[in-house]
C-alpha positions as CSV (number, residue, x, y, z in Angstrom):
1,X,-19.2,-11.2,38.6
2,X,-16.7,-9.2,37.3
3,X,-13.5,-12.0,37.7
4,X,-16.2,-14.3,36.1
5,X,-16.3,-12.0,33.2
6,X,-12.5,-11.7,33.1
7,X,-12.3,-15.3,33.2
8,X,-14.7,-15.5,30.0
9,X,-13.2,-13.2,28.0
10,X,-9.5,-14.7,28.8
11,X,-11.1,-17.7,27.9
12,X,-13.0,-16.1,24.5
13,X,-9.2,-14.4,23.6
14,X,-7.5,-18.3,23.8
15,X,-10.5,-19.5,21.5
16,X,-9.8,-16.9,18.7
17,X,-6.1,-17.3,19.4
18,X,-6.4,-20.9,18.7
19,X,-8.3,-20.6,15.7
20,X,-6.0,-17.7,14.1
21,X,-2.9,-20.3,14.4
22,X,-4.8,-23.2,13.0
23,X,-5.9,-21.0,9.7
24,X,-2.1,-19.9,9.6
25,X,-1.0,-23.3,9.5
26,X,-2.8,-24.1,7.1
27,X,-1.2,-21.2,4.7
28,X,2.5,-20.8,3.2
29,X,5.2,-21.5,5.6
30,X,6.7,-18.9,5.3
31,X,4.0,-17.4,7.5
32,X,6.2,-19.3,10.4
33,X,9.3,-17.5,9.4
34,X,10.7,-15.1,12.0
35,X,10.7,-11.4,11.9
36,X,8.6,-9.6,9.1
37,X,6.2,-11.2,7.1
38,X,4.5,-9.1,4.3
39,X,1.7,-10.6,2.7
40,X,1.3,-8.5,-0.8
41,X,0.9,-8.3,-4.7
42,X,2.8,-6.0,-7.4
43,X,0.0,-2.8,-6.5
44,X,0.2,0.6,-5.4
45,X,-0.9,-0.5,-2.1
46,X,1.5,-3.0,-2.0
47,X,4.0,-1.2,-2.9
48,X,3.9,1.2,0.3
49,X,5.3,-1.0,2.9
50,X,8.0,-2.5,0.8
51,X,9.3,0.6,-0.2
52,X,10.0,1.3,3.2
53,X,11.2,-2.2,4.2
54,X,14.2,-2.0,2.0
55,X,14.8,1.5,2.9
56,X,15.0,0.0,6.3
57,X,17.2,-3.0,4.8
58,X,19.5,-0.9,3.0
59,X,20.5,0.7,5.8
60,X,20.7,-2.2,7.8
61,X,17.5,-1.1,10.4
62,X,16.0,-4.5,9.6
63,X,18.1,-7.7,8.8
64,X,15.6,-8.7,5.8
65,X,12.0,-9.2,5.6
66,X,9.7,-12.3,4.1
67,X,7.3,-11.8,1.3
68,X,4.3,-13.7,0.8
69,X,2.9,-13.4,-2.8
70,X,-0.8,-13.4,-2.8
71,X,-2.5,-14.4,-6.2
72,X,-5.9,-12.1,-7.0
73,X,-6.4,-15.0,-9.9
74,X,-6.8,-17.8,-7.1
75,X,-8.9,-15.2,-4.5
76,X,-5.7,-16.2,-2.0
77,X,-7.1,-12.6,-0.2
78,X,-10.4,-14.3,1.0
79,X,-8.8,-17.4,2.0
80,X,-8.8,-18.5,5.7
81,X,-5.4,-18.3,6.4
82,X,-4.8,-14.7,5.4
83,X,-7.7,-13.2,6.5
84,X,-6.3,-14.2,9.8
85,X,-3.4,-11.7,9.3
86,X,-6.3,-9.5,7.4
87,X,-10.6,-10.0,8.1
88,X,-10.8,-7.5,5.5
89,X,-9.6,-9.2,2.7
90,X,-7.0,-7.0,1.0
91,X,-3.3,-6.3,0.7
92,X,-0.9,-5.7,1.8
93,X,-0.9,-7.3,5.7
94,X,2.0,-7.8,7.8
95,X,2.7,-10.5,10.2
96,X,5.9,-9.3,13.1
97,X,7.0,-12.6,14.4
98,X,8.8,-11.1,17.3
99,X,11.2,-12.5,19.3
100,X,9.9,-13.7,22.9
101,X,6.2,-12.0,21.8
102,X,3.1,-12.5,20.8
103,X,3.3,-12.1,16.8
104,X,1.4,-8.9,15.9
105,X,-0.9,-8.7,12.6
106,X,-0.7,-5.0,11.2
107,X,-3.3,-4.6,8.1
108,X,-3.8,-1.3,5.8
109,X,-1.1,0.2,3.9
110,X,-0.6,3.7,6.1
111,X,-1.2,1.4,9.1
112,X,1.9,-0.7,8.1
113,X,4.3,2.5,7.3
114,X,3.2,3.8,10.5
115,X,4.2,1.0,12.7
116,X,7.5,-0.1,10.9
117,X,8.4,3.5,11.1
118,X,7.6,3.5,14.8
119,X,9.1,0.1,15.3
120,X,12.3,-0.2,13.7
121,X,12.8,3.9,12.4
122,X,13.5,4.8,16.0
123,X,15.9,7.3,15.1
124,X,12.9,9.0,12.7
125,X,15.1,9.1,9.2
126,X,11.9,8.9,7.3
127,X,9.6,10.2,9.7
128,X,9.8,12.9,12.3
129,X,10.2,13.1,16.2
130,X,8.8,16.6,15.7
131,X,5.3,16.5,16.6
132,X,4.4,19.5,14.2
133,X,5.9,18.1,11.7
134,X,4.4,14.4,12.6
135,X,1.5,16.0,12.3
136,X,1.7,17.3,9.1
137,X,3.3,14.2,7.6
138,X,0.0,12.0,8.9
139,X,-2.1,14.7,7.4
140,X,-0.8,14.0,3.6
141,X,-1.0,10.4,4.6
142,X,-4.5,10.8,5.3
143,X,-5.1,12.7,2.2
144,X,-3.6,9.7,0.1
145,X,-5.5,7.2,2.1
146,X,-9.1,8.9,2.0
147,X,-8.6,11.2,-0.9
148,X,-6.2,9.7,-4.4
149,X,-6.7,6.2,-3.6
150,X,-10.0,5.8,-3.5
151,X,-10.9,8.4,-6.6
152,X,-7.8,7.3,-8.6
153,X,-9.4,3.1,-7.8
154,X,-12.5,4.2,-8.9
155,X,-11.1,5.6,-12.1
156,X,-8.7,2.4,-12.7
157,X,-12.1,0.5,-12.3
158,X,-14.3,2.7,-14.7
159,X,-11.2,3.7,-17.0
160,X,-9.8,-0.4,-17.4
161,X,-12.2,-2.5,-15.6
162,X,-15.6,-1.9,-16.2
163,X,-17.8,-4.6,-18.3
164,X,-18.9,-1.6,-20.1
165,X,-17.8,1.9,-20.6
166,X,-20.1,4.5,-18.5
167,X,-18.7,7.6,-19.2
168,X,-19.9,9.5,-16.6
169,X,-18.2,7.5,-13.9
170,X,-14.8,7.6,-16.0
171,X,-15.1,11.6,-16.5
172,X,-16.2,11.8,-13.1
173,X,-13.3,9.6,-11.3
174,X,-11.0,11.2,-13.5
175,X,-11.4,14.6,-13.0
176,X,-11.4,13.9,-9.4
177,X,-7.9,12.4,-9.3
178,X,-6.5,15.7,-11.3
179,X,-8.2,17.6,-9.2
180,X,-6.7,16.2,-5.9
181,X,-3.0,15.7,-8.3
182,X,-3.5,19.8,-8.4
183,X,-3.2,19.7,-4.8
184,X,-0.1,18.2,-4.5
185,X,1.4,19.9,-7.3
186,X,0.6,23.5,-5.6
187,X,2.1,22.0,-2.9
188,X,5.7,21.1,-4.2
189,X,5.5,24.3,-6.4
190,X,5.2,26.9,-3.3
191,X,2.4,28.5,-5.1
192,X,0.3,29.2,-2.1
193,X,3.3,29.0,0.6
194,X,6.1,30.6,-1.3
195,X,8.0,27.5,-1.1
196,X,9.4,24.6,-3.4
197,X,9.5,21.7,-2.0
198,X,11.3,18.4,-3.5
199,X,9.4,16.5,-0.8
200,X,5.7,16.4,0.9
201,X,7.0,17.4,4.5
202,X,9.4,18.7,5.9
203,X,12.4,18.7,3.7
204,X,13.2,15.2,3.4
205,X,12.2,12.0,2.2
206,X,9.7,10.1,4.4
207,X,6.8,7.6,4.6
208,X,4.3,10.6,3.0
209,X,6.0,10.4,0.3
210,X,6.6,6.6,-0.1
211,X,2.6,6.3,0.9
212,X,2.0,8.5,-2.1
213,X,4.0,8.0,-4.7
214,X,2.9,4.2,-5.7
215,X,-0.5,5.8,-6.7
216,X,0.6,8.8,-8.9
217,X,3.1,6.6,-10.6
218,X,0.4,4.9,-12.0
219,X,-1.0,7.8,-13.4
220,X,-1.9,6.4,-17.1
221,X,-3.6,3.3,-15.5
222,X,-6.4,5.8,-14.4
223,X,-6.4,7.6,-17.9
224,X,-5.0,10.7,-16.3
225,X,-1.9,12.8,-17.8
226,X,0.6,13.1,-15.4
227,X,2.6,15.0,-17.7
228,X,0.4,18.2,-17.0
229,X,1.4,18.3,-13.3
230,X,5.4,18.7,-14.2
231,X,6.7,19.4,-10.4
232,X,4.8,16.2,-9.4
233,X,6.1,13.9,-12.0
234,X,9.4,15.2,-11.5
235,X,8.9,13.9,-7.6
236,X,7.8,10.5,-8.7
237,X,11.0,10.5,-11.1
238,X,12.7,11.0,-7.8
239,X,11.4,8.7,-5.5
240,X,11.8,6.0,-8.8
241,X,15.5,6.6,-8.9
242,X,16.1,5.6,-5.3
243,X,18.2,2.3,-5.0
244,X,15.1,0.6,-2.6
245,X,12.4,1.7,-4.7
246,X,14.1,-0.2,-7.4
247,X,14.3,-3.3,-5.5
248,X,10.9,-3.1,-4.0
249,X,9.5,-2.4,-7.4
250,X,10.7,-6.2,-8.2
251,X,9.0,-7.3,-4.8
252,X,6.9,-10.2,-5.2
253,X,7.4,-9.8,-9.4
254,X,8.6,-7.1,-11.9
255,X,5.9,-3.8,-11.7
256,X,3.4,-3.9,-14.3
257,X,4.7,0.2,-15.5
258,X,8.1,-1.4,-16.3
259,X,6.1,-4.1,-17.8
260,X,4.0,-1.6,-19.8
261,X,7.2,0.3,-21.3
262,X,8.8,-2.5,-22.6
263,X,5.8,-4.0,-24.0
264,X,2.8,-1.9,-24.9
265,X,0.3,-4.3,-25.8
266,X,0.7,-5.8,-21.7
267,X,-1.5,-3.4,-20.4
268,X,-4.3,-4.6,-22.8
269,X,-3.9,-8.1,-21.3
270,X,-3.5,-7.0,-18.4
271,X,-6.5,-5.1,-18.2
272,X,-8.4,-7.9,-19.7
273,X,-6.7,-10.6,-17.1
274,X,-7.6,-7.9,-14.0
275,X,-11.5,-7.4,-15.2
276,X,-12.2,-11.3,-15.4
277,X,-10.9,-11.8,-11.6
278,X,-13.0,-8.6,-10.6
279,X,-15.9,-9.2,-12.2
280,X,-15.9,-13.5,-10.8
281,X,-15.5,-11.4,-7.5
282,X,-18.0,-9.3,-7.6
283,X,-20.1,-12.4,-8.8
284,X,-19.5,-14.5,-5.8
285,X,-20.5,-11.3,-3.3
286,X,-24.1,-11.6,-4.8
């Protein structure tokens, strides 16, 4: 019984396997290409991994990585062919074509940093061998994942999104992301530990930081006032001056902030452009 039930599920694994690399064939080729394949657009979530990947580039961890623009206008995120990297239908998603393995498909932003910087980080520049301070590190990843991300998506969607303007859900998604912004701003101050920090953990740049900062930078979008959190926005203006995060904010198209500063009147278009494709999706859930 039990080698006939090892037998079925071998066989069940081939089936799936079979139809995963038919739905990938039937998407960019670059999908083939060897090594990493990210699968992304120009967001906050999208951002996370490629900040790291050409940290890892730059200093020559990684030999280079494939992109794989995804268009929200054309609902490329709910086609076959990535939801075979990603079932749930969202960037960013990561294909590692490894050489003589199976490729593996890594989905959710932290998820990513985490196995890149387990993967190809080994010497732990941006995370830590440490286990205390591991710990810590996944606990501010956590807090970005569960905590500013959602609240500060809400308040995008409420504050830029929304058909029509409910001001309770704006006040309330706002207020929310301030609240939790408060949190990391006690935190780089030292006001409840004594001590200033220029980064999240433990003295140096790592993947908290580059799991973070994609979100805060984008502050305004959410209606919020980064100005009035000064030790945070002078960490974002940190992490933005970095060489990589440069380069990655051109990765798969200029970011829509740089956009915004050099013409105002973008982020009224793109607002406008962002709702339509929301709101068809939301259509074609019903």
């Amino acid at each position: 019984m039990q080698a006939a039930q090892r037998l079925s599920n071998v066989a069940t694994h081939l089936a799936r396997s079979v139809m995963t690399d038919s739905a990938l064939s039937h998407g960019p080729k670059e999908l083939q290409n060897k090594g990493l394949v990210l699968l992304l657009a120009q967001t906050p979530n999208g951002n996370k991994p490629v900040y790291l990947l050409e940290e890892l580039k730059a200093l020559g961890k990684i030999p280079d990585y494939t992109f794989v623009p995804v268009s929200f206008g054309k609902n490329e995120q709910k086609s076959d062919w990535f939801e075979a990297v990603n079932p749930n239908g969202r960037i960013p998603a990561l294909l590692d074509n490894r050489e003589g393995k199976k490729p593996i498909k890594v989905w959710e932003s932290a998820s990513i940093l985490l196995y890149l910087a387990k993967t190809y980080d080994t010497d732990a520049t941006f995370h830590f061998k440490d286990e205390d301070l591991q710990t810590e590190l996944l606990n501010w990843i956590f807090f970005i994942q569960g905590g500013v991300g959602p609240m500060q998506g809400q308040a995008n969607h409420f504050f830029r999104y929304a058909p029509e303007k409910i001001e309770y859900g704006i006040k309330r998604y706002q207020d929310e992301t301030r609240r939790l912004y408060q949190i990391y701003e006690d935190h780089l101050n030292g006001t409840k530990d004594g001590e200033k920090k220029e980064w999240l953990v433990g003295g140096k740049y790592t993947i908290a930081d580059m799991c973070t900062q994609p979100w805060v930078r984008m502050a305004m979008w959410a209606g919020v006032e980064l100005e009035k959190f000064p030790a945070l926005a002078a960490w974002v203006e940190r992490i933005e001056k970095r060489p990589a995060t440069q380069a990655a904010l051109k990765v798969p198209e200029q970011d829509m902030l740089s956009k915004i500063k050099d013409d105002p009147e973008y982020a009224d278009q793109l607002a406008k452009k962002s709702s339509d494709w929301i709101m068809k999706g939301n259509q074609a859930k019903k």
